[in-house]
KOLBA-726445 format. One record per atom (N, C-alpha, C): residue in one letter; atom name; y, z, x. Coordinates in steps of 0.2 Angstrom, whole numbers. Layout:
BEGIN
R   r    a      yy      zz      xx
R   a   CA       Y       Z       X
...
***
This chain:
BEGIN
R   r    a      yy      zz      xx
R   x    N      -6       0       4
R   x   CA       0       0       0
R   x    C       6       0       4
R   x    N      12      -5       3
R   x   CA      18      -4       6
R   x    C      24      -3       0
R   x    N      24       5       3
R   x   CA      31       9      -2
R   x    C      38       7       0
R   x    N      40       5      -3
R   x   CA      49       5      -2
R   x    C      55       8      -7
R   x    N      60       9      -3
R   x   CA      64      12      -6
R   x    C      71       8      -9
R   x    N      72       6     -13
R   x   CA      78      -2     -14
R   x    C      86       0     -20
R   x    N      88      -2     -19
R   x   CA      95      -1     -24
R   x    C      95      -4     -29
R   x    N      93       0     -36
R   x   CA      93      -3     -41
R   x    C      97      -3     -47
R   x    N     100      -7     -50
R   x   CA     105      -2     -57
R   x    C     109       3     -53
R   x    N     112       1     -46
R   x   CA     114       8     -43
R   x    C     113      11     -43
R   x    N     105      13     -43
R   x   CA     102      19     -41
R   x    C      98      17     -35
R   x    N      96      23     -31
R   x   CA      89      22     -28
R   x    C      82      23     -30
R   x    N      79      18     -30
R   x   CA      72      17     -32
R   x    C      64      17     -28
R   x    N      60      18     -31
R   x   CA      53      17     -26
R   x    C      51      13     -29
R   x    N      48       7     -24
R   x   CA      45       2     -25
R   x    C      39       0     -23
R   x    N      33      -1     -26
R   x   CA      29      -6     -21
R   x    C      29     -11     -23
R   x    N      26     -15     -14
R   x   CA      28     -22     -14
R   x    C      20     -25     -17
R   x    N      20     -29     -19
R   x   CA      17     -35     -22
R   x    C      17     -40     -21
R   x    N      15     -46     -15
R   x   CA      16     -51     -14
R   x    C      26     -53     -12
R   x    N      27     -58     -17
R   x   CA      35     -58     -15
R   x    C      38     -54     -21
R   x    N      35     -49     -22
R   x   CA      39     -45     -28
R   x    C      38     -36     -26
R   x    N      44     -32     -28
R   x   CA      44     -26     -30
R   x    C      41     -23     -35
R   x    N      37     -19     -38
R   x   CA      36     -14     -44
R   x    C      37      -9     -43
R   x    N      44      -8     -48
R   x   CA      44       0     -46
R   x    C      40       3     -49
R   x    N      42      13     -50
R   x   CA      36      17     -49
R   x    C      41      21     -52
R   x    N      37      27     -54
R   x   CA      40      33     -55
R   x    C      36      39     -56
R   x    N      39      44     -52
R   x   CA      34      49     -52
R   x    C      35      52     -43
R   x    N      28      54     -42
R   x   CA      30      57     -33
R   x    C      28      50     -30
R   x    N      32      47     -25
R   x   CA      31      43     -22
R   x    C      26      45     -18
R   x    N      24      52     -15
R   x   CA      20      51     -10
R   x    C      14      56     -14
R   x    N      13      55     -22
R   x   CA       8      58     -24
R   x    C       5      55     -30
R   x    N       6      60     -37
R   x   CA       4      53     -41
R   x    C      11      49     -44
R   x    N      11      43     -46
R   x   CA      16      38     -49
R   x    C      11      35     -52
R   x    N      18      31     -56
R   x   CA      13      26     -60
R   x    C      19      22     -61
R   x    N      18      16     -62
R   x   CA      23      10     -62
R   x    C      28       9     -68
R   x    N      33       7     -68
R   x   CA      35       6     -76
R   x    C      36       1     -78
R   x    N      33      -5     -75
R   x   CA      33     -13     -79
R   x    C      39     -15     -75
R   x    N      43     -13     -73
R   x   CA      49     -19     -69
R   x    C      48     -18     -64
R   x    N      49     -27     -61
R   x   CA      46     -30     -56
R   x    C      52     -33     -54
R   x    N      55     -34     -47
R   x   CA      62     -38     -49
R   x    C      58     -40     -41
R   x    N      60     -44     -38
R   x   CA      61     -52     -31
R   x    C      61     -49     -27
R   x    N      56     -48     -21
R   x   CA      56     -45     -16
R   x    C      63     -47     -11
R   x    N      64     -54     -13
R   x   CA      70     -58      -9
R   x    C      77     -57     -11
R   x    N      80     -53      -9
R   x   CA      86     -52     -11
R   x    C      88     -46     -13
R   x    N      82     -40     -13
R   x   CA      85     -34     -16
R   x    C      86     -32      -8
R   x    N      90     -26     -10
R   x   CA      92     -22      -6
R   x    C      88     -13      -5
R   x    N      85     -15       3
R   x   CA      83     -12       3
R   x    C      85      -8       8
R   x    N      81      -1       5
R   x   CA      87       7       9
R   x    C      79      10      15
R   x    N      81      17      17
R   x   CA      77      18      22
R   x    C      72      22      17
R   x    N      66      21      19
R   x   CA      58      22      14
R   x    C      61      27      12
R   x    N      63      34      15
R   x   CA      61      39      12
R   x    C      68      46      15
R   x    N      69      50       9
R   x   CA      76      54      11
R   x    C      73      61      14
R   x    N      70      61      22
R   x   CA      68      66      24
R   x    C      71      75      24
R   x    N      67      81      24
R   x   CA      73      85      28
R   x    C      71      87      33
R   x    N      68      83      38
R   x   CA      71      83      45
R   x    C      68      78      49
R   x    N      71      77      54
R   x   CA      68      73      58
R   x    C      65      71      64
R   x    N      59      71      66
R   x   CA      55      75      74
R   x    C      57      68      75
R   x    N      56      69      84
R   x   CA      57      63      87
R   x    C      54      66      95
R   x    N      49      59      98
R   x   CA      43      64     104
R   x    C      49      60     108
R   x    N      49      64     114
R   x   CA      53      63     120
R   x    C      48      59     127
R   x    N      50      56     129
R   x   CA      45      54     137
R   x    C      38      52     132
R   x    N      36      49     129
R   x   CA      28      47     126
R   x    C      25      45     130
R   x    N      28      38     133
R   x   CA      25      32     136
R   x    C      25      33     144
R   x    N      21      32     147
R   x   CA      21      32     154
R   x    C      27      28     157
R   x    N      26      21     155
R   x   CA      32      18     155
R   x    C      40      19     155
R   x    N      40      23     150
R   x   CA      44      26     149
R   x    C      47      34     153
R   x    N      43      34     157
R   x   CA      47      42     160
R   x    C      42      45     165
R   x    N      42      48     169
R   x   CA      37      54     171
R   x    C      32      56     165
R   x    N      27      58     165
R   x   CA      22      60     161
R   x    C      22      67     161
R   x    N      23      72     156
R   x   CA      27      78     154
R   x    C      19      82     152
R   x    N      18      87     154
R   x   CA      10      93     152
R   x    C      11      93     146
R   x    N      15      93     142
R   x   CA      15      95     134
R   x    C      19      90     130
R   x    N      18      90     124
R   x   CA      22      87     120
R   x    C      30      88     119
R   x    N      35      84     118
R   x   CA      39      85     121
R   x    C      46      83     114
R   x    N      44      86     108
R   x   CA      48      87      99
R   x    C      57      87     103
R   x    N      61      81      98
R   x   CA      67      84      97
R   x    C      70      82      90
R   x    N      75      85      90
R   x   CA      76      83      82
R   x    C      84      78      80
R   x    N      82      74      77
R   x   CA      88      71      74
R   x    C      87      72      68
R   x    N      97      72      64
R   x   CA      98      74      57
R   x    C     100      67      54
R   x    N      95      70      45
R   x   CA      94      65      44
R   x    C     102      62      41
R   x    N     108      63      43
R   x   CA     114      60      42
R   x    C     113      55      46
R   x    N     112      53      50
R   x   CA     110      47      56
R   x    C     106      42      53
R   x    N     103      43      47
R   x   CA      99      37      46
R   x    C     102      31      42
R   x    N      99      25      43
R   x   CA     102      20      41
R   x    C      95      16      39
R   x    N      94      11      34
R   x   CA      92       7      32
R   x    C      91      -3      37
R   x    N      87      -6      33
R   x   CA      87     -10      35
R   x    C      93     -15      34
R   x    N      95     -19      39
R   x   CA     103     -25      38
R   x    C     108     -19      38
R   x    N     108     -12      39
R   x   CA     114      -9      38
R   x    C     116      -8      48
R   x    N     122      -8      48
R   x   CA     124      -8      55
R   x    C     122      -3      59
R   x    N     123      -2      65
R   x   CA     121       1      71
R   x    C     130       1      74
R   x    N     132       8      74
R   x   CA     140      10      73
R   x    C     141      14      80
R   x    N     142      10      86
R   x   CA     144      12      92
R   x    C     151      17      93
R   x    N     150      24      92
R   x   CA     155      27      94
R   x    C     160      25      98
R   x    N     168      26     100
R   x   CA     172      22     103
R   x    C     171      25     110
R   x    N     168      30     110
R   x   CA     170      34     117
R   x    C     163      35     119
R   x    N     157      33     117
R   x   CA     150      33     117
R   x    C     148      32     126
R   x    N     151      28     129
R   x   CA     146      23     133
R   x    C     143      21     133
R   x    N     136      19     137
R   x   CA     131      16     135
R   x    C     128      17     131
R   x    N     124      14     125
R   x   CA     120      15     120
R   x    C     114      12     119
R   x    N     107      13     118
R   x   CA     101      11     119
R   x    C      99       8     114
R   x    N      94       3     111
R   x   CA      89       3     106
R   x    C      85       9     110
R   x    N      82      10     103
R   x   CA      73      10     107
R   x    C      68      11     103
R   x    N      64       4     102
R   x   CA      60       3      98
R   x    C      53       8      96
R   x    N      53      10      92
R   x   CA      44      16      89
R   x    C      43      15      83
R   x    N      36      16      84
R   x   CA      33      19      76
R   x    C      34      25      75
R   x    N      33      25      68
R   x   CA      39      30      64
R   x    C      32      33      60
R   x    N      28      38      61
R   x   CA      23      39      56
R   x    C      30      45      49
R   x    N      27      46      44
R   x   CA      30      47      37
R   x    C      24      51      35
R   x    N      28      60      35
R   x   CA      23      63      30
R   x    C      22      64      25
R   x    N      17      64      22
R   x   CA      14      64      14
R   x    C      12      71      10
R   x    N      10      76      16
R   x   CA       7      82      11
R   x    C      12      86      15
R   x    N      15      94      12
R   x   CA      16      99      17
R   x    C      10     100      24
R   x    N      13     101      27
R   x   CA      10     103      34
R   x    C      12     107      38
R   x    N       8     113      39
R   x   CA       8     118      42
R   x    C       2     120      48
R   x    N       3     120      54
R   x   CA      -3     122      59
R   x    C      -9     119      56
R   x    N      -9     112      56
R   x   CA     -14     106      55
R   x    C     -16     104      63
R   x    N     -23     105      62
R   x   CA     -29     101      69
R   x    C     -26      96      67
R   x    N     -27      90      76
R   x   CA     -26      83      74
R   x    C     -33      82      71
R   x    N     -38      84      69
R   x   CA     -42      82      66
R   x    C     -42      81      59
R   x    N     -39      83      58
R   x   CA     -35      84      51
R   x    C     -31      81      49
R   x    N     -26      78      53
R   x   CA     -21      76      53
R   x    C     -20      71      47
R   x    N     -23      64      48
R   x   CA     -22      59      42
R   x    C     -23      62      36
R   x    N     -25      68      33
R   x   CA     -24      69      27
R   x    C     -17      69      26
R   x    N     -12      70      32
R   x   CA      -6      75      29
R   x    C      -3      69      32
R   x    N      -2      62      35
R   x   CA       1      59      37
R   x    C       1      53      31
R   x    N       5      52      27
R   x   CA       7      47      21
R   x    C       7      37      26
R   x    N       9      35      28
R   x   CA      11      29      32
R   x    C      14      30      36
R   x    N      13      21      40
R   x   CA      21      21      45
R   x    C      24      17      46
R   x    N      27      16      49
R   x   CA      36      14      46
R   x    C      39       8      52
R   x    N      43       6      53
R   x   CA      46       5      59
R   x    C      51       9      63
R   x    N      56      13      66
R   x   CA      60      14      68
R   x    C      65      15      75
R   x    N      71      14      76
R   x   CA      73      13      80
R   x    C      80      19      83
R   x    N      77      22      88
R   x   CA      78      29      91
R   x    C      84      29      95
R   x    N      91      26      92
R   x   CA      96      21      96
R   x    C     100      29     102
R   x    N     101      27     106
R   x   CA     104      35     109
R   x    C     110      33     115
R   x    N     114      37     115
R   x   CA     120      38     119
R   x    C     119      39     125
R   x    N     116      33     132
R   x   CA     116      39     136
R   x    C     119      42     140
R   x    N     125      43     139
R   x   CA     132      46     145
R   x    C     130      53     140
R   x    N     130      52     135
R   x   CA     130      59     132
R   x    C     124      61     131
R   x    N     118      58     131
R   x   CA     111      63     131
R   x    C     112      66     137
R   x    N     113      63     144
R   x   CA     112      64     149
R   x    C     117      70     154
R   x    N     122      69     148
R   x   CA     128      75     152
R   x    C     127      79     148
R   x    N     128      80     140
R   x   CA     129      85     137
R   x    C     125      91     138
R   x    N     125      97     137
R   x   CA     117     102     137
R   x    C     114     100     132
R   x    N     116      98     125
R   x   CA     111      97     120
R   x    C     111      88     117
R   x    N     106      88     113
R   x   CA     105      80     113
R   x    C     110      77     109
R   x    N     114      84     104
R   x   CA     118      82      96
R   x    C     120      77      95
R   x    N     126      74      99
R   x   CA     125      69      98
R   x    C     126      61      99
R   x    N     120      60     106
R   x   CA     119      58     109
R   x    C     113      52     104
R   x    N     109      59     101
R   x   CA     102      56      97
R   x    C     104      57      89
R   x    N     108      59      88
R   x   CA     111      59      80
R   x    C     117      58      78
R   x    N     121      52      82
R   x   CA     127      50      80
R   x    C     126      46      71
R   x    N     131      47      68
R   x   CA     127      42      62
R   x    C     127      37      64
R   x    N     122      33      61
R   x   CA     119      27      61
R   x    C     115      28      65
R   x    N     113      34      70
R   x   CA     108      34      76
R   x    C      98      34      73
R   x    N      98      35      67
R   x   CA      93      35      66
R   x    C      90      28      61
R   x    N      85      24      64
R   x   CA      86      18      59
R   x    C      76      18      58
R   x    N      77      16      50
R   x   CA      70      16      51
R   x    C      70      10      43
R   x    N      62       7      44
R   x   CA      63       4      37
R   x    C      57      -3      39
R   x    N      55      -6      37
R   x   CA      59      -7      29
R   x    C      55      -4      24
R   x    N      49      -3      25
R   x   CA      47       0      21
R   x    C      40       3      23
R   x    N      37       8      20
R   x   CA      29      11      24
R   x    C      24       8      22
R   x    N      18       7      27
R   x   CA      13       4      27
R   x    C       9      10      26
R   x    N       3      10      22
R   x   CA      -1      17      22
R   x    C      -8      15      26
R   x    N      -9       8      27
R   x   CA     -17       7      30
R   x    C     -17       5      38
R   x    N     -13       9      41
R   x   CA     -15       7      49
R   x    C     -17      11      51
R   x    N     -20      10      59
R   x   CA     -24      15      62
R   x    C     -18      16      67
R   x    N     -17      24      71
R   x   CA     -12      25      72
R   x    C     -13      25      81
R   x    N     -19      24      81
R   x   CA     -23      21      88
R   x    C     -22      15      91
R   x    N     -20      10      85
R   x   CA     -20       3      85
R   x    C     -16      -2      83
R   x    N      -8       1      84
R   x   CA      -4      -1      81
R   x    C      -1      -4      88
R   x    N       0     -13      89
R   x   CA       7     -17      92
R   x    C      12     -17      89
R   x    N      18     -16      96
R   x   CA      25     -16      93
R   x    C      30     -18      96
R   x    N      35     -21      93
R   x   CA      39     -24     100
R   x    C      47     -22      96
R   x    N      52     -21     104
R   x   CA      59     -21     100
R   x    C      61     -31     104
R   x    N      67     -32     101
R   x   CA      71     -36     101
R   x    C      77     -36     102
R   x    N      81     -39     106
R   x   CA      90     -39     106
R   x    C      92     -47     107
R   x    N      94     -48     100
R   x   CA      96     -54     101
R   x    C      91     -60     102
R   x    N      84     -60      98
R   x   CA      80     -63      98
R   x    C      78     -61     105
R   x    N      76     -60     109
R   x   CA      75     -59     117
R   x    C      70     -52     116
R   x    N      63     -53     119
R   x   CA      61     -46     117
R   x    C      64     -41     126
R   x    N      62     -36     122
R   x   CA      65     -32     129
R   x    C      60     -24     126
R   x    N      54     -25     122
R   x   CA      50     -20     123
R   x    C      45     -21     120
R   x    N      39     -22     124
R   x   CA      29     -22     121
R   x    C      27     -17     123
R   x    N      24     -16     118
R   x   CA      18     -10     117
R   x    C      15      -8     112
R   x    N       9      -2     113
R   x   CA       3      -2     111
R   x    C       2       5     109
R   x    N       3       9     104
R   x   CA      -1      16     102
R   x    C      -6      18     108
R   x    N     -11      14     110
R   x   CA     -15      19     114
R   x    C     -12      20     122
R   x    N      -7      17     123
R   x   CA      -3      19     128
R   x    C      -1      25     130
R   x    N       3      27     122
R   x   CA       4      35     121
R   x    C       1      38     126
R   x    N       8      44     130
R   x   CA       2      53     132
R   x    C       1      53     128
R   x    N       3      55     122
R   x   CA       1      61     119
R   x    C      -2      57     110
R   x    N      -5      55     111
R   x   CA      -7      53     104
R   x    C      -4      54      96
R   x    N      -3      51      91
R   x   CA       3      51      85
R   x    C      -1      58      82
R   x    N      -8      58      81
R   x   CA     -13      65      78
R   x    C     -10      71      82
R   x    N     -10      71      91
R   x   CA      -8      76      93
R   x    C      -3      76      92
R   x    N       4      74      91
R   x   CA      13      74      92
R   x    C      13      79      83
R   x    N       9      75      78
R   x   CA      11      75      72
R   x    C      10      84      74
R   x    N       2      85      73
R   x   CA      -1      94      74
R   x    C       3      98      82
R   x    N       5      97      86
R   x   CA       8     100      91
R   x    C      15     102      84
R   x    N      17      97      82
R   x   CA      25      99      78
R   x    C      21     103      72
R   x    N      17     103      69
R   x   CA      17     106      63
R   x    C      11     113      64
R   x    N      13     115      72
R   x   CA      12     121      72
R   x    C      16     128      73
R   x    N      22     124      73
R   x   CA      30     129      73
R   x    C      35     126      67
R   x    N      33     120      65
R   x   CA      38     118      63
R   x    C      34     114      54
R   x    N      35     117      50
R   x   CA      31     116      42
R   x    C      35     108      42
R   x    N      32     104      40
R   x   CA      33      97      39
R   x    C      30      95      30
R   x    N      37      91      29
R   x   CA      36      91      24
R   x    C      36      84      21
R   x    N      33      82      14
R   x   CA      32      76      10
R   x    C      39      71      12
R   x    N      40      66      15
R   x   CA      45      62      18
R   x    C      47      64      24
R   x    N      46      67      28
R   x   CA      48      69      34
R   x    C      45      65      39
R   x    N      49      61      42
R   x   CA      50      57      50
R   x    C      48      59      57
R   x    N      41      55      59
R   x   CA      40      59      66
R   x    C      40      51      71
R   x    N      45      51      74
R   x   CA      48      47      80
R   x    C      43      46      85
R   x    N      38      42      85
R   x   CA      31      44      91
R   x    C      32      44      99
R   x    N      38      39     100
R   x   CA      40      38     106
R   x    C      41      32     107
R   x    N      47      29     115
R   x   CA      49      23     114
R   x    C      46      22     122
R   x    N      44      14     123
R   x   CA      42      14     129
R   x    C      45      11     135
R   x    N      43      10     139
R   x   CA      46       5     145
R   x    C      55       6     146
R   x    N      58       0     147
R   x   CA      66       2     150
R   x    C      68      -1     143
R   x    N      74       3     140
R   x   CA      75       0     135
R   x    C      82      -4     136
R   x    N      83      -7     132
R   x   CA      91     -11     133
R   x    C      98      -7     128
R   x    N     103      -9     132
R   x   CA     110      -7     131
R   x    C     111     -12     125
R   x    N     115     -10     121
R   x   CA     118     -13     114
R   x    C     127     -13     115
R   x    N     126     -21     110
R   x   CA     133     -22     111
R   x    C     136     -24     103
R   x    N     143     -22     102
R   x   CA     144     -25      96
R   x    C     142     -32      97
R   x    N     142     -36      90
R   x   CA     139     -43      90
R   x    C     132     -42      89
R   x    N     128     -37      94
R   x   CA     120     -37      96
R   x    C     117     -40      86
R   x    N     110     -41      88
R   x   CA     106     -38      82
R   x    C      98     -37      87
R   x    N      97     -31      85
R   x   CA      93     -27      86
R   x    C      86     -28      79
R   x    N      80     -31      85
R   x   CA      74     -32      78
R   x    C      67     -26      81
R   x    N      65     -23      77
R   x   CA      59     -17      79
R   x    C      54     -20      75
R   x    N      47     -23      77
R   x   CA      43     -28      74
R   x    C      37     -23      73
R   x    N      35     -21      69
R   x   CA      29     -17      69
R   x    C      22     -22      68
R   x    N      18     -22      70
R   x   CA      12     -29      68
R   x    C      10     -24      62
R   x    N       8     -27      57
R   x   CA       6     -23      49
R   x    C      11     -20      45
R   x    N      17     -19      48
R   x   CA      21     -17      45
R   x    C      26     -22      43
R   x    N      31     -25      49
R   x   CA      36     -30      46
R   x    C      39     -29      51
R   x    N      48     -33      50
R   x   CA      54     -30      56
R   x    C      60     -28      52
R   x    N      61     -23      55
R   x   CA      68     -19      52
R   x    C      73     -23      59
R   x    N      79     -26      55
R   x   CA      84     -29      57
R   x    C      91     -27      56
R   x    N      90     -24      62
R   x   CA     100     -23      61
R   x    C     106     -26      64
R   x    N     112     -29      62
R   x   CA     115     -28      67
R   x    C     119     -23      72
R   x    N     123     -23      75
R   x   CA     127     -19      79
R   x    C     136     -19      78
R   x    N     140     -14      77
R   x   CA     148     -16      79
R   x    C     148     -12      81
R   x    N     157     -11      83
R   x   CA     160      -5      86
R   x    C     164      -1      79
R   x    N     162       6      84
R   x   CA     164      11      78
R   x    C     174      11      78
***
């Protein structure tokens, strides 16, 4: 099943997709629903970020590629103010400095989760998503804390919509700038595996139905420029497309 979240009647709506059509739904999107008969073009609606979290993990150093390899998992958090949707802009502070894509799978929980084994885990993990973990680095890297380096608005970009049938061992993924890829990679690269990130965080930290875990980003990522457009290609899932301006 792939859930989406879309602007309807100026509201926000859950949807699932159907070939080149929406059906909405109504009810718990991540438990029971049932459809209400309208069906409106997959092409042309306007689509928002799957799910209104309340908070937001994100793994630090994942990928070997991506960093020194860290003994333990390594959770930070971004607020879910920073999230943005797919086609919606990526808003470079004027005083930012350098600023990164950087492309991840985005797993989406489905049950409360509280000190769950990874063995356990896919009961409690609902789908996953695309998303894009954009960061400031003069300000990750100088500030003491991450705030907002990794939560500037617009710093959290996920979408377009959740896939619930992948295996989290076997997901290819790639970012783009500017039609140019500039990151490939593969889930079993992971240190630290999506089972282990998910149960490491939901052993201090109760995770809840719509709640966002960031798996990690890999390799060297690229700087963004207003004009940029930025594509995060999930295989199974889709590509969440944004542009870029100046804030």
């Amino acid at each position: 099943m792939r859930l989406a979240r879309i602007q309807y009647e100026g509201n926000p709506v859950y949807a699932v997709t159907e070939g080149d059509e929406l059906a909405l739904i109504e009810g718990d999107p991540f438990g029971t629903h049932t459809a209400t008969g309208t069906r409106v073009p997959l092409d042309g609606a306007t689509l928002l970020y799957p799910t209104t979290p309340t908070k937001i993990v994100a793994m630090a150093v994942n990928y070997r590629s991506h960093g020194d390899p860290v003994a333990t998992p390594q959770p930070f958090l971004k607020t879910p103010s920073a999230l943005i949707g797919p086609g919606q802009s990526i808003v470079l502070p004027p005083d930012a400095g350098r600023v990164d894509e950087e492309g991840e799978v985005v797993a989406v929980i489905g049950r409360r989760a509280k000190g769950i084994s990874p063995e356990d885990i896919d009961a409690y993990i609902f789908g996953y998503t695309c998303g894009n973990d954009v960061s400031a680095r003069e300000w990750q890297k100088n500030d003491v804390q991450w705030w907002r380096g990794k939560s500037s608005d617009t710093f959290a970009v996920v979408g377009p919509w959740i896939e619930t049938e992948l295996d989290p061992e076997a997901i290819t993924f790639r970012a783009r700038v500017n039609g140019e890829t500039v990151q490939d990679a593969h889930t079993s690269e992971l240190v630290f595996g999506i089972r282990e990130c998910v149960s490491f965080i939901s052993q201090v930290m109760t995770l809840e139905p719509g709640d966002l875990v960031y798996t990690g980003t890999p390799g060297t990522t690229a700087s963004i420029s207003a004009g940029d457009v930025v594509e995060i290609e999930v295989e199974g899932i889709g590509v969440l497309r944004n542009p870029v301006v100046d804030g």
